[in-house]
N, C-alpha and C positions, 0 to 999 in steps of 0.2 A: 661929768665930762663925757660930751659924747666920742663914737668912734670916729677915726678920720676916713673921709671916702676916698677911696684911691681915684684921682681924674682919671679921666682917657681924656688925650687930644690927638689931634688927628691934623697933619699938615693944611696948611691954606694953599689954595689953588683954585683949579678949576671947580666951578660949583656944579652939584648935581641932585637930581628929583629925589628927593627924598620920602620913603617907601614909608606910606598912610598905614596907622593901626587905628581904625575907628572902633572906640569899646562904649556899650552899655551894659549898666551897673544898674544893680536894685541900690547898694546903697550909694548916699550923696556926698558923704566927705571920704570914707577908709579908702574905700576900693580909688577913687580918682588922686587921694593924695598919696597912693601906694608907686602907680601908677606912673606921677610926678615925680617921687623920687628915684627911680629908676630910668628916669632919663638922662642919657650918658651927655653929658655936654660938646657939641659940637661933632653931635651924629650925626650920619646919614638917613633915621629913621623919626617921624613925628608920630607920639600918641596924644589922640582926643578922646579924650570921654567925655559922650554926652552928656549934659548936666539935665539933671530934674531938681525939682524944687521940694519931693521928698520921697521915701524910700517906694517903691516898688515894689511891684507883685508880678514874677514872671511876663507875663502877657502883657503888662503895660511894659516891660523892659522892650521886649519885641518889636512892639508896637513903634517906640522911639527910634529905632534901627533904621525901621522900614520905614520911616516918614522921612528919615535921612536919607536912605540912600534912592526915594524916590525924588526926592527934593536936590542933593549934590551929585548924585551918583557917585559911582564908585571903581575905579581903574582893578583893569583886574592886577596890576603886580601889587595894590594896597589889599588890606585884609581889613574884615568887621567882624567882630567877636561880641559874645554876648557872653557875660559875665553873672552868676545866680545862686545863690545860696542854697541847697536841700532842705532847711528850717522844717518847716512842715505843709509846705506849698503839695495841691493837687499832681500827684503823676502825673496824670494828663499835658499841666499846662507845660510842667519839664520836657515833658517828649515833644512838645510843640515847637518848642526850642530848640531843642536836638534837630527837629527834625527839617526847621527853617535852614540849621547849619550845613546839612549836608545838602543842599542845593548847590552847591558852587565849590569851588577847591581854595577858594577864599574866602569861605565864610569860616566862622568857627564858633564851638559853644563848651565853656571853661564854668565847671559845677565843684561847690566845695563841698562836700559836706560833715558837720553839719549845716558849717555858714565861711565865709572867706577869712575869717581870724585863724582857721584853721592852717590856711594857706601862713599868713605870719608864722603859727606859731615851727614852722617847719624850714622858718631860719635860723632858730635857736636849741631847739631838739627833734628829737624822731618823732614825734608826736602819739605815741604810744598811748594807752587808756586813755583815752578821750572817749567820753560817753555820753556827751550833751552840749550844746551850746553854751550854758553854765561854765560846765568843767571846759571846756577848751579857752572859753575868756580866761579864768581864774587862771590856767597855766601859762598863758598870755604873757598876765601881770608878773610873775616872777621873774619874767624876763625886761619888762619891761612894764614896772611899777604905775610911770604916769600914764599909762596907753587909755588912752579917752577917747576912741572913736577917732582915731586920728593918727597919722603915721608922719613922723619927723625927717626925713631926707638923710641928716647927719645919722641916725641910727641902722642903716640899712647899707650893704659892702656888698661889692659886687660876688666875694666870698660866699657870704652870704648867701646872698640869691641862689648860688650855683649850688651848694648844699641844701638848700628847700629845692631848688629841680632834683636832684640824684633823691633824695627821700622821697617826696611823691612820686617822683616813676616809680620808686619799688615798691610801692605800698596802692597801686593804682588797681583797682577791682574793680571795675567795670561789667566784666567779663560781655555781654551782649548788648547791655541797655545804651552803652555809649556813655553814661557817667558814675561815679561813686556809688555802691548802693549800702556799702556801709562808710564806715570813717575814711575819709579821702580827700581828696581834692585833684581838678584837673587843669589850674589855675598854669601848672606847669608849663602845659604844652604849649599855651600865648605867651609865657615868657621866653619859654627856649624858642620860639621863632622870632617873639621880637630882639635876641642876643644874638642871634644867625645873622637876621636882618642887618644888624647894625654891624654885622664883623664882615658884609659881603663887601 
C-alpha cells in the first residue's frame, strides 16, 4: 500500500503566469518522473524536462538546454537547470556545466554524486556510507524494494521531500568547486526553489 500524498489546493480565481522550471537530465525516465511527482496540483509553478531518447553524457545534457532556450527562449522570472550525475564523467565537462550556470541568476546546475538515486535515497535516511553507485542503489531498494529506474508519485510526501532538503544542505561539500566532491548531492537547491516558487 502505498503512502497517501497530502494535496495542496489553492483557491479558484483569478489566473496567473506560472513560473517555468526548464530541466535537463542525463537520465530519461528517474530524474523526469521524480520531477512529475512532485508537482503540486494546481500550482502556480510548471516543470519541463526535456526529453531525450537516451541517457546522456554531461555535454550532450547542455547542449539540449541551449538549443532550447535559443529555440523558445527563456523569461528571466523562469529558471533552467541542468541536472547530472558525478558517475565518472570528465571534470572538465562538470565544470562546463557549472560554469554555463553561472551566467545568469537563473540558470542553475544541481550534481548528485555519485548519481541522482542518491538524491531519493535522502527521503528515506541520512544517506550515511554510501560508497559507490552500487551501494547507494542497494540502499535505495530497502526502501523501496520495487525501484526499477522509476519513481511512483504515490511514494513520495511532501514530508518527505523537505527532510531530503534539510539532509543535503547539511551534508553539502562543495567547498569551491560549486558541486559534491565527495558523497553529496545538490539536487536540493532546485527543489527548495521550485517549493518557494510555488508558496510565492
Amino acid at each position: 500500500m502505498g503512502i497517501k500524498r497530502r494535496r495542496f489546493y489553492r483557491p479558484s480565481g483569478t489566473l496567473r503566469y506560472k513560473k517555468l522550471f526548464i530541466i535537463a537530465t542525463e537520465g530519461v525516465k528517474t530524474e523526469p518522473e521524480y520531477f512529475a511527482a512532485i508537482q503540486i496540483e494546481q500550482s502556480v509553478i510548471q516543470i519541463r524536462c526535456l526529453k531525450s531518447k537516451t541517457k546522456s553524457a554531461p555535454l550532450q545534457v547542455l547542449k539540449r538546454m541551449q538549443d532550447h532556450i535559443k529555440e523558445e527562449g527563456l523569461k528571466d522570472s523562469d529558471e533552467a537547470w541542468l541536472v547530472a550525475d558525478r558517475d565518472c564523467w570528465d571534470e572538465k565537462q562538470i565544470q562546463q556545466m557549472s560554469d554555463w550556470a553561472q551566467q545568469k541568476e537563473n540558470y542553475g546546475f544541481a550534481l548528485s554524486n555519485p548519481k541522482f538515486e542518491y538524491w531519493l535515497l535522502l527521503h528515506f535516511d541520512d544517506g550515511d556510507a554510501i560508497t559507490s553507485s552500487r551501494t547507494c542503489s542497494d540502499r535505495l531498494r530497502r526502501h523501496l524494494p520495487d525501484y526499477d529506474k522509476g519513481v511512483a508519485a504515490n511514494k513520495i510526501t511532501r514530508e518527505m521531500v523537505e527532510a531530503a532538503i534539510r539532509r543535503a544542505s547539511q551534508r553539502d561539500n562543495n567547498n569551491d568547486s560549486g558541486w559534491p566532491v565527495t558523497t553529496g548531492t545538490t539536487v536540493y537547491r532546485l527543489v527548495r526553489h521550485i517549493l518557494a516558487a510555488d508558496q510565492s
